[in-house]
C-alpha positions as CSV (number, residue, x, y, z in Angstrom):
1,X,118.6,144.7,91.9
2,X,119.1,141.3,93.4
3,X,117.7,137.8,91.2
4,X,114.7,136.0,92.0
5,X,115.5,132.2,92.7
6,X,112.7,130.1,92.3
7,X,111.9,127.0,94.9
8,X,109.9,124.5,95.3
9,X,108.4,122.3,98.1
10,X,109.0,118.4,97.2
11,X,107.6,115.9,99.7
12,X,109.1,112.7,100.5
13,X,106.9,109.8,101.5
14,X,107.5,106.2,103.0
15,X,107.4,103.6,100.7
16,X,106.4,100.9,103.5
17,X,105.8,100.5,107.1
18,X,108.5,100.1,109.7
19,X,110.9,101.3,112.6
20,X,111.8,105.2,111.0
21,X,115.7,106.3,111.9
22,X,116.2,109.4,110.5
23,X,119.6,110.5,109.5
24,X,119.1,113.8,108.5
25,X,117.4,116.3,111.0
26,X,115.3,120.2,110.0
27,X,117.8,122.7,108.7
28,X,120.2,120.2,107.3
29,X,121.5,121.1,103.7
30,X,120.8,117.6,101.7
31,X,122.2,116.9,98.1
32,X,120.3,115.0,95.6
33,X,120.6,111.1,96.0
34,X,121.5,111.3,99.5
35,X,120.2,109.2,102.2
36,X,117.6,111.1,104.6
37,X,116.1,108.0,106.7
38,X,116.1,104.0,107.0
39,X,113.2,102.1,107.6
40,X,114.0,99.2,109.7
41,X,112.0,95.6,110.2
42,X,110.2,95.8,113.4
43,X,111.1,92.6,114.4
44,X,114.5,91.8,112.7
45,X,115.8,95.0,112.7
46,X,117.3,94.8,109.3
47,X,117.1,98.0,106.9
48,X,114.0,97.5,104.5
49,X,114.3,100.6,102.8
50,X,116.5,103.9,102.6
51,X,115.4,106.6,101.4
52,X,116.9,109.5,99.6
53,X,116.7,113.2,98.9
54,X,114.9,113.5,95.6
55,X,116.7,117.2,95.0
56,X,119.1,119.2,96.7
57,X,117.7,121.4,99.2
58,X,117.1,121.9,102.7
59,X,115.1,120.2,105.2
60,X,111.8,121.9,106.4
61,X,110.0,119.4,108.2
62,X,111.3,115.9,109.8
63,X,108.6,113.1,110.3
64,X,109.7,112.3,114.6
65,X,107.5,109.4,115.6
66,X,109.4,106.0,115.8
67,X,107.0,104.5,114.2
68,X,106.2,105.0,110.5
69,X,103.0,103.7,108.1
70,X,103.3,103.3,104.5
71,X,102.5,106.6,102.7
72,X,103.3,108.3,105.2
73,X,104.8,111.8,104.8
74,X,108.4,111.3,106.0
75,X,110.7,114.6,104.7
76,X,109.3,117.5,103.3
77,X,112.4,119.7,101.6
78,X,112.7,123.2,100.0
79,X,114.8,122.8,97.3
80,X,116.2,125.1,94.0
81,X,115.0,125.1,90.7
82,X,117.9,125.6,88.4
83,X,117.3,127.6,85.6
């Protein structure tokens, strides 16, 4: 009889507005901690924010749009509750 592993859905959402470069693409395996995206100044260029997987997981959906609003759902990951 095989063992149930339990998952959840965690959502990842943009903590400001900006120029989105995403580093990690759908179907990636991510570890907790590590960078996903970069939000970049619009006009400078300069990273503003970074932001991180928030548990180990994989990828399931990928915001694509260049452009990214505050609040805005970015990363949306399936990840393992250890138990």
């Amino acid at each position: 009889m095989k063992a149930l592993v339990a998952v959840e859905l965690r959502s990842v959402n943009s903590p400001c507005s900006g120029i989105f470069r995403r580093l990690k693409n759908p179907g990636d395996e991510i570890g907790y901690g590590e960078p996903v995206a970069e939000i970049l100044h619009p006009l400078e260029g300069y990273v503003m924010e970074e932001l991180h997987a928030p548990c180990d997981g994989i990828l399931f959906f990928a915001h694509s749009a260049p452009l990214i609003n505050e609040h805005t759902l970015a990363f949306r990951i399936i990840g393992r509750l250890h138990g």
